[in-house]
C-alpha positions as CSV (number, residue, x, y, z in Angstrom):
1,X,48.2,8.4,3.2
2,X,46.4,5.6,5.1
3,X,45.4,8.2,7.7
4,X,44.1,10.5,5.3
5,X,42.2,7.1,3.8
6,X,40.5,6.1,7.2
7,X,39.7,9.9,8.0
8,X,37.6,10.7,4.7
9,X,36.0,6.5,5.2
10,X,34.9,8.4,9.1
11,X,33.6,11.7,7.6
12,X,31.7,9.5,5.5
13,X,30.0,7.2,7.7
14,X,29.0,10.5,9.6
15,X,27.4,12.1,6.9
16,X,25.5,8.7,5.7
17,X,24.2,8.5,9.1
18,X,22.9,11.8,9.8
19,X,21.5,11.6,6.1
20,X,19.6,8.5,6.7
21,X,18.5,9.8,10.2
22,X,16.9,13.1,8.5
23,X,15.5,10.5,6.1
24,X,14.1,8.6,8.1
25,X,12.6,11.3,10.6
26,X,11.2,13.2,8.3
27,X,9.7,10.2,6.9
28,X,7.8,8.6,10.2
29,X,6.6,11.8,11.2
30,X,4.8,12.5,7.7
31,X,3.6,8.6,8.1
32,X,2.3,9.7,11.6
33,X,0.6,12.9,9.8
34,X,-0.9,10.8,7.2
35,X,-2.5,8.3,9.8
36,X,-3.6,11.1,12.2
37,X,-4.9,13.5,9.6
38,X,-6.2,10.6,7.1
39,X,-8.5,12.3,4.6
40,X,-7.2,15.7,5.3
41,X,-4.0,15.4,5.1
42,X,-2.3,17.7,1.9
43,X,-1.3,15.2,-1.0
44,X,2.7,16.1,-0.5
45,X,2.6,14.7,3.1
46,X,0.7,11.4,1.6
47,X,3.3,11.3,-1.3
48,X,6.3,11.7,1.3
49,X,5.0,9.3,3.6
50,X,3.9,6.2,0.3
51,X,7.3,7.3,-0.7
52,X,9.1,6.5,2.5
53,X,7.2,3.1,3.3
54,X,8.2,2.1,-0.3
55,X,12.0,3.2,0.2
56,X,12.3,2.0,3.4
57,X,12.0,-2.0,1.7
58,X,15.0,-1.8,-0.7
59,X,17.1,0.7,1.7
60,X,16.6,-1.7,4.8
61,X,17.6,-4.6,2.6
62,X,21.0,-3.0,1.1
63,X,21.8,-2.0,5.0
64,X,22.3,-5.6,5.9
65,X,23.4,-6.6,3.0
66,X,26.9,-4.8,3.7
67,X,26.9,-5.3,7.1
């Protein structure tokens, strides 16, 4: 059963990582469209890229927190 235990704590680590590394791709490169674009960029990319700045505070600060 401990086996089983450390197997699903792996798979889990995996998918966090991969989920925070889509995160936070997705989210520099609609920052980098917002700075390049500026005034013309479309109001979803400016709302991702607010968004991701703002997140990036309280999800940076949980990180260490556990580790």
């Amino acid at each position: 059963m401990l086996y089983h235990h450390k197997t699903l704590r792996r798979a889990k680590k995996i998918w966090v990582f991969f989920y925070a590394l889509g995160y936070i791709v997705v989210g520099v490169v609609a920052v980098g469209v917002w700075i390049y674009l500026s005034d013309s960029a479309i109001q979803s990319v400016a709302n991702m890229a607010t968004t991701f700045l703002g997140m990036m505070v309280p999800i940076a600060a949980q990180y260490f927190r556990n580790n």
